[in-house]
C-alpha positions in Angstrom: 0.0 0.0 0.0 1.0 3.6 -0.9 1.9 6.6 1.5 -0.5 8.3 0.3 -3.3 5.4 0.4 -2.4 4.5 3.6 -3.4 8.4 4.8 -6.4 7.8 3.3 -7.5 4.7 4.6 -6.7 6.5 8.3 -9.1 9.6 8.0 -12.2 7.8 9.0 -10.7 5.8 11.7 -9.5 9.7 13.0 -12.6 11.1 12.4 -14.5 8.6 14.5 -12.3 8.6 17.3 -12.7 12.4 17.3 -16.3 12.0 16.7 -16.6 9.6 19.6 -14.7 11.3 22.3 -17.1 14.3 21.6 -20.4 12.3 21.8 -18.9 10.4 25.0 -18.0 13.9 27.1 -21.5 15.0 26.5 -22.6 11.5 28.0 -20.4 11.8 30.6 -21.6 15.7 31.2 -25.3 14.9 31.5 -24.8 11.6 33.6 -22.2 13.1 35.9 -24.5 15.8 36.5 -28.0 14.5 36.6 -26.8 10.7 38.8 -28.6 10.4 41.9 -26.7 10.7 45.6 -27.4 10.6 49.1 -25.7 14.0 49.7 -28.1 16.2 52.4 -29.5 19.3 50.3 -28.2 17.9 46.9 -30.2 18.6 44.1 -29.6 15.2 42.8 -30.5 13.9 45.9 -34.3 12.2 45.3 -34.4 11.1 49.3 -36.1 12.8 52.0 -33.1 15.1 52.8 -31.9 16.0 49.0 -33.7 19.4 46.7 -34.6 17.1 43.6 -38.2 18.4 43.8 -38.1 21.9 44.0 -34.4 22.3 42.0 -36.3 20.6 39.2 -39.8 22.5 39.4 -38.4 26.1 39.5 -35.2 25.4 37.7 -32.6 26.6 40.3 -28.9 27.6 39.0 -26.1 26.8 41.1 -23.0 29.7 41.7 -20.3 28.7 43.1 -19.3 32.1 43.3 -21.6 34.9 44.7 -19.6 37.5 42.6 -20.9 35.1 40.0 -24.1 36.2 39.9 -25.9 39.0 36.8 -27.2 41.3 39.1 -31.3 41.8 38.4 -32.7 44.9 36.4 -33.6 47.8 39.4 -38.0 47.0 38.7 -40.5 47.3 41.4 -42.2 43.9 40.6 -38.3 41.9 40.4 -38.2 38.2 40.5 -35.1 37.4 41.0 -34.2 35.3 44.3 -31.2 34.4 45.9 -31.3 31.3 48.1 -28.5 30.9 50.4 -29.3 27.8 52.0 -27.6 25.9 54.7 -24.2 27.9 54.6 -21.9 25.7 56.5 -18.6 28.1 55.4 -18.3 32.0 57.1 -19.0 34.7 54.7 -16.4 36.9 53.4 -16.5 41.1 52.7 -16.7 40.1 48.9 -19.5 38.5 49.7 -21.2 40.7 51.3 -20.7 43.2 48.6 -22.4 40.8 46.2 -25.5 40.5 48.8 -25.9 44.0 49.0 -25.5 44.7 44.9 -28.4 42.3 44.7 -30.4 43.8 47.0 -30.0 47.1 45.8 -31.2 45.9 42.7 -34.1 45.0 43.5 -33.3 41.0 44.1 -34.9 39.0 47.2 -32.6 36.8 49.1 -33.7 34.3 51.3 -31.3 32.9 54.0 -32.6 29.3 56.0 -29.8 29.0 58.4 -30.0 27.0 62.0 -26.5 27.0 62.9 -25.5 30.7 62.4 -22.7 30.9 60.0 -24.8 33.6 58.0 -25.1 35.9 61.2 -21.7 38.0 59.9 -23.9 38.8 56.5 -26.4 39.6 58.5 -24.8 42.2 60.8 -22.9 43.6 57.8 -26.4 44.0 56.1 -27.9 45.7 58.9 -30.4 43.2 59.4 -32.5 43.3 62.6 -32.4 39.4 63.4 -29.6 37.4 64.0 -29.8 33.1 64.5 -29.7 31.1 67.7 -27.0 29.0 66.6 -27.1 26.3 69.5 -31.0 26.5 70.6 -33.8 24.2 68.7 -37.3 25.1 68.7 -39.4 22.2 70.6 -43.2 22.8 70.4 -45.7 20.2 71.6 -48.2 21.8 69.8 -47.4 23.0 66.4 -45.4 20.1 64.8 -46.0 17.8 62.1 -44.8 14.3 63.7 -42.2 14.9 66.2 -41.7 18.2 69.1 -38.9 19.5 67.0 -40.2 19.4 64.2 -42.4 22.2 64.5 -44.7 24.0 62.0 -44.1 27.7 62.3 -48.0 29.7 62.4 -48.8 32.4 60.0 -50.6 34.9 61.3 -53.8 35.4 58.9 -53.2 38.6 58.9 -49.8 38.4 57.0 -50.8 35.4 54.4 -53.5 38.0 53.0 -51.5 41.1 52.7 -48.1 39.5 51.9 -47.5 37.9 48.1 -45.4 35.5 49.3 -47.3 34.5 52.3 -50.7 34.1 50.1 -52.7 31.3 51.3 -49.8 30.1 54.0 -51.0 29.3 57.1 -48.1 27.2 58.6 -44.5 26.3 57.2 -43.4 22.9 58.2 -39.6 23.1 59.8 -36.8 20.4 61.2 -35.3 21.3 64.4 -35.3 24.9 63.1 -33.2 28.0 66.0 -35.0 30.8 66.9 -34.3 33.8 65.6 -33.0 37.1 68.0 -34.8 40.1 66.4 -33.4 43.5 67.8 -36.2 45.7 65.9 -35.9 47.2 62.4 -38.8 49.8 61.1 -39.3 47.4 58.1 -38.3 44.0 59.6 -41.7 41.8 60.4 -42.0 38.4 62.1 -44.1 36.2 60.5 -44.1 32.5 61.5 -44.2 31.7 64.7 -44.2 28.2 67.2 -46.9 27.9 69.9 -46.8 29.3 73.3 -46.4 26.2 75.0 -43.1 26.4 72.9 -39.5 26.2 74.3 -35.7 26.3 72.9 -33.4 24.1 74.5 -29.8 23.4 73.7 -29.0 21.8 70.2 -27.0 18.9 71.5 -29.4 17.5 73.8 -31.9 17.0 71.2 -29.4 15.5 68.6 -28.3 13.5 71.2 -31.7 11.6 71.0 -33.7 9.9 68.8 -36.9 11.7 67.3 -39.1 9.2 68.9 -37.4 9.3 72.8 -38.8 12.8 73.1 -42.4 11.9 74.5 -44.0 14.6 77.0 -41.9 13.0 79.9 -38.7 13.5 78.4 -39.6 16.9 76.9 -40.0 18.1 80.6 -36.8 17.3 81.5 -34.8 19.6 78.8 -33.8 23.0 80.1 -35.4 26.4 79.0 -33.7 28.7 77.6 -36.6 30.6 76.1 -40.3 30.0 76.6 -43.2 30.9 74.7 -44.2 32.0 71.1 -40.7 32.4 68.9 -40.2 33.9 66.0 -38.6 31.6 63.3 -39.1 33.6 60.0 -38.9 36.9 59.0 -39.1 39.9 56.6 -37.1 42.9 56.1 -36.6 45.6 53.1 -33.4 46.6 52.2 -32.5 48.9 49.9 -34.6 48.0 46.8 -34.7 44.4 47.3 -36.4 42.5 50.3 -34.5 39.7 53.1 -36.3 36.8 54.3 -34.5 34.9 57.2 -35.2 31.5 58.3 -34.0 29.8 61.3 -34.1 26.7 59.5 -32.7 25.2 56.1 -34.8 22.1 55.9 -37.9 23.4 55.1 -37.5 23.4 51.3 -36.1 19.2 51.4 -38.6 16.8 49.5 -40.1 15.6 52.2 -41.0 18.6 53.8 -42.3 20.6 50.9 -44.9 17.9 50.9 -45.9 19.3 54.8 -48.3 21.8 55.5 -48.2 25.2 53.2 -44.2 24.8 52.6 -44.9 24.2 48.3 -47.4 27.4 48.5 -44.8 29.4 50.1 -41.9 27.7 47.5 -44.3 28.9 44.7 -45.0 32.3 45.9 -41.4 32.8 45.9 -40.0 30.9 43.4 -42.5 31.1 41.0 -41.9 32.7 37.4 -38.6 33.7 38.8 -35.1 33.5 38.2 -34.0 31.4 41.1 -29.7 31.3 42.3 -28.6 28.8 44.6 -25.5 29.5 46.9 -23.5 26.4 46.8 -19.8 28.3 47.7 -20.6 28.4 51.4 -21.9 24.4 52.0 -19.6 21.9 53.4 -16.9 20.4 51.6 -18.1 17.7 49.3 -16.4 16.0 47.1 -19.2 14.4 44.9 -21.9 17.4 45.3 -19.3 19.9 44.6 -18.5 17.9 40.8 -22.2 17.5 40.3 -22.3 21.2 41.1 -19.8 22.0 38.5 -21.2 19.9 35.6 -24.8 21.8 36.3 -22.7 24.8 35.7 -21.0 23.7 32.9 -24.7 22.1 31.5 -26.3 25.6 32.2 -23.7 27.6 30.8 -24.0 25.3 27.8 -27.8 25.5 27.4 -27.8 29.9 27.6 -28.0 31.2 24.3 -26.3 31.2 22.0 -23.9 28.7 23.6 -26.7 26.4 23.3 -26.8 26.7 19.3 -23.2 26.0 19.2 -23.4 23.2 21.6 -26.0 21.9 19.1 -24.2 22.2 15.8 -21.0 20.6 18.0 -23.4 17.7 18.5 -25.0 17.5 14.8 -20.8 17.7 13.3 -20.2 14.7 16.5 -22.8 12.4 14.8 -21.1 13.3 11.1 -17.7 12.5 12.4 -19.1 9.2 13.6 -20.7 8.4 10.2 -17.8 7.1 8.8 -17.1 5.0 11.4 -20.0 2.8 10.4 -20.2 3.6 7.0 -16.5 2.9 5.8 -17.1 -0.5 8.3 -20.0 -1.6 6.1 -18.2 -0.8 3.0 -15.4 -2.9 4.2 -17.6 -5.8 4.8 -19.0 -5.6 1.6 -15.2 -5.2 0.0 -14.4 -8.3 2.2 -17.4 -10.1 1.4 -17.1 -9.5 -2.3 -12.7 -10.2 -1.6 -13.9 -13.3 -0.1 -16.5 -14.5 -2.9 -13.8 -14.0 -5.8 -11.1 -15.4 -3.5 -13.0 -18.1 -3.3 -14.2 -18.2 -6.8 -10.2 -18.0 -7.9 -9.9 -20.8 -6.1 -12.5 -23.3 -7.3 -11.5 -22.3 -10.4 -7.9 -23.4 -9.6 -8.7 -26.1 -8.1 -10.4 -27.8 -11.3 -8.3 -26.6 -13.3 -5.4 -28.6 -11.1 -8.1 -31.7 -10.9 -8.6 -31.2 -14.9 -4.9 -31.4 -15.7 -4.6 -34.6 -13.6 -7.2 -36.2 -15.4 -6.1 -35.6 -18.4 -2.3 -36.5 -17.7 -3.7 -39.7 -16.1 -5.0 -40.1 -19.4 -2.5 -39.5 -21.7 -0.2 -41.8 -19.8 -2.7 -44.5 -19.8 -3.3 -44.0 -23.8 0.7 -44.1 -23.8 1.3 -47.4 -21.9 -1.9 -48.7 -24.2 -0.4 -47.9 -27.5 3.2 -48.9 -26.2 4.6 -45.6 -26.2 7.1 -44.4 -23.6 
């Protein structure tokens, strides 16, 4: 074979190779970032404890960054939300400044924090509520299967002249702190647990199992603070508004199920651009890849990214035609190689039993005739 053949005859294996590795990264993008775990608050997370549900409904996007974010148009009527959920990191100055752009903007940012790493933005923001990092709420009365895990009470007042509290009675909560409200003209309370309502210290309820907290053993857990305690608020800031939460589990799939928590999730999320904080959760090795590949996935899908990503894939699948094209065309050059190889040799084979005949015959007419 040629030089010049043999470059030939190694464009379509190239091509498909090319053509392959292409088509296989987008495999592994959309598996890699759509696989289901067990990570607490993971969006691939279908369990009780994972945001599968309501990432999916109001399509959230993930930064990584909080500098990340496109700041909202300045509009009365914005809907663009910023969910810092969980933070499990302290926040830094930069952060800070990108929490304040958004609010002057005109964004809503929602914080559900029990364990009070988000008490620094607070403070810097000039918020009037901080969170009780070590206390749980435990309420006899308002709960939805266990003491601490209490339903915070909308006061009917608020669900009818508040958009985001419309036709929200009660938000279901897991072991959710009480909130430390130091008064703000513009800052309002407005979920609340019972008045037979305590909060104890953290540990001692972690300590024991959900179902080992019967009325005997409640009376037994010290009191730091006794009656009806705030455990969600409200506050305008600048141009945008701050809703605080003194717990993060409140949007998980199981509990958006309880009481009004998807009518508040669709008052606030609803035909709106939703961000999710993931810089400030805990180190995780798997969410944090996931995290990136939704990026990368979102990024890709924004337009007009996504026309190039599509043409990408549409000149993937040609590279990959000859692949399967020059392979049946092979076939059929082997098949056809094979049929006249075979053919050649049938015919050389009678041809070799023909001349034996017929020199088995001349020598037989020879020693008939005498002739040697």
């Amino acid at each position: 074979m040629s030089s010049a053949d043999e470059k030939k005859s190694r464009k379509p294996l190239i091509r498909s190779i090319l053509g392959s590795i292409v088509i296989g990264f987008i495999i592994f993008l959309v598996v890699g970032a759509y696989a289901p775990d067990s990570s607490a608050f993971s969006p691939n997370n279908y369990g009780w404890n994972g945001l599968h549900t309501i990432y999916t409904t109001y399509s959230f996007q993930p930064v990584n960054s909080l500098g990340d974010i496109k700041l909202p148009p300045v509009t009365f009527q914005n809907r663009t939300v910023l969910l810092i959920l969980q933070p499990a990191t302290n926040f830094s100055n930069s952060d800070v400044l990108a929490v304040k752009s958004f609010l002057t903007a005109g964004g809503t940012v929602m914080v559900a924090d029990n364990y009070g790493y988000s008490n620094f933005l607070l403070k810097q923001l000039k918020a009037g509520v901080q969170i009780s990092k070590n206390l749980v709420v435990v309420d006899p009365l308002y709960n939805w299967k266990s003491p601490v895990l209490s339903v915070g009470a909308v006061p009917r007042s608020l669900s009818v002249s508040s958009r985001i509290l419309t036709h929200v009675s009660g938000i279901a909560m897991d072991e959710a702190s009480p909130l430390k409200i130091s008064g703000h003209p513009t800052l309002t309370a407005f979920a609340f647990s019972s008045q037979v309502s305590f909060a104890t210290t953290r540990t001692l309820v972690q300590s024991n199992p959900l179902s080992a907290l019967t009325t005997i053993n409640i009376g037994k857990l010290p009191r730091n603070e006794t009656g009806s305690l705030p455990l969600m608020t409200t506050q305008r800031i600048a141009n945008g508004t701050l809703i605080v939460s003194g717990d993060p589990n409140l949007f998980m799939n199981e509990l958006l199920g309880v009481a009004d928590n998807a009518r508040f999730a669709s008052n606030l999320f609803g035909n709106s651009t939703v961000y999710l904080d993931t810089s400030h959760w805990a180190p995780d090795t798997s969410v944090g890849f996931k995290s990136e590949l939704s990026g990368i996935y979102s990024e890709l899908s924004q337009f007009p990214i996504n026309y190039l990503a599509t043409i990408g894939i549409v000149e993937a699948g040609v590279l990959t035609t000859p692949m399967y094209s020059d392979a049946r065309e092979a076939g059929r050059r082997r098949g056809k190689m094979t049929r006249r190889e075979e053919t050649n040799a049938g015919e050389q084979l009678d041809r070799e039993e023909f001349d034996q005949e017929m020199l088995d015959r001349v020598r037989k007419d020879r020693g008939k005739y005498g002739v040697r």
